[in-house]
C-alpha positions as CSV (number, residue, x, y, z in Angstrom):
1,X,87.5,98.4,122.1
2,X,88.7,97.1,118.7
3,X,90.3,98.9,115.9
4,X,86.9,99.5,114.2
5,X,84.9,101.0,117.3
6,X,88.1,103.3,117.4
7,X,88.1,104.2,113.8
8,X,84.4,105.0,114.1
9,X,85.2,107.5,117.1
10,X,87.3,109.5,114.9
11,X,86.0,109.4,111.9
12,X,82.6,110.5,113.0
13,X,83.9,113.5,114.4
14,X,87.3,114.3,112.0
15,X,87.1,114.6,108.3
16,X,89.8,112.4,107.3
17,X,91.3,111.0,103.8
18,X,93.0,108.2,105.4
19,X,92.8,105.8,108.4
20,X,95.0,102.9,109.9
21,X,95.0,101.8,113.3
22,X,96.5,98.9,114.3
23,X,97.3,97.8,117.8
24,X,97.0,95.0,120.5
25,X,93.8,96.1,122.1
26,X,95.2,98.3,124.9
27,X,98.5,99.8,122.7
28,X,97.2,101.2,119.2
29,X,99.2,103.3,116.7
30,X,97.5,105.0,114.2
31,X,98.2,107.4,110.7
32,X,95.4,109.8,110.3
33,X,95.5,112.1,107.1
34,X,92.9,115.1,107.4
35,X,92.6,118.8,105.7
36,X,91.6,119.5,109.0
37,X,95.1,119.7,110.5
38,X,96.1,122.3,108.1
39,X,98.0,125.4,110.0
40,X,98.0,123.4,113.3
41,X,100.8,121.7,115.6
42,X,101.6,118.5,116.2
43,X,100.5,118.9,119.8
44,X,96.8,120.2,118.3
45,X,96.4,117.8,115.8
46,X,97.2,115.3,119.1
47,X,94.6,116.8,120.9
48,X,92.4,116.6,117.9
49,X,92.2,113.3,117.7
50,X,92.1,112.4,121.5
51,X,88.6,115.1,121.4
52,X,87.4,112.5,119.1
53,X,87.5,109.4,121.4
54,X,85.8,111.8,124.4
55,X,85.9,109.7,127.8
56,X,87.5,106.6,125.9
57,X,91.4,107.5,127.4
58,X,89.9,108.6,130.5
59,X,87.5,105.5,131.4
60,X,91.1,103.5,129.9
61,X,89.0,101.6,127.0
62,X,91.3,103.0,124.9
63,X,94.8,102.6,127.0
64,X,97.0,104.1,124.8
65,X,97.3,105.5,121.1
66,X,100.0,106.9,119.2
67,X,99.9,109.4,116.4
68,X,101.2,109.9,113.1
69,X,98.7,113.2,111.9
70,X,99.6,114.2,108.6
71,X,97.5,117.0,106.2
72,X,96.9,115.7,102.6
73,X,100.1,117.7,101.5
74,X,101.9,116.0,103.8
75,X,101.0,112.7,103.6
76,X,101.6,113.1,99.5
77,X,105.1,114.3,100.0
78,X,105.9,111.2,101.7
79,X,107.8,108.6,100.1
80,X,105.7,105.8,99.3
């Protein structure tokens, strides 16, 4: 898969305000900023994300993917 097939994945199925992904094709790190990860954990925002991608980790299409999963509060308070 390439970094537009996976940014399809989760934006079709999470609401978000801000995408990157960038990766090697097997290793992909992304930043995902979404009201939807208001009041939740790291660990569900995590899981979250990997819903998005269904049997993508499993079938190992998408190997790995790291997340940075901000809210919009969040991601404002960072320094730019």
């Amino acid at each position: 898969m390439n970094a537009d097939q996976i940014k399809d994945l989760i934006a079709a199925k999470l609401a978000c305000q801000h995408i990157t992904l960038d990766g090697d094709g097997r290793h992909w790190f992304s930043t995902l900023v979404s009201a939807e990860f208001e009041g939740k954990r790291a660990i569900q925002r995590h899981q979250m994300v990997y819903a998005t991608l269904g049997d993508k980790m499993k079938t190992d299409e998408v190997h790995a993917l790291s997340i940075k999963a901000y809210t919009p509060a969040e991601w404002a308070a960072l320094p730019k």
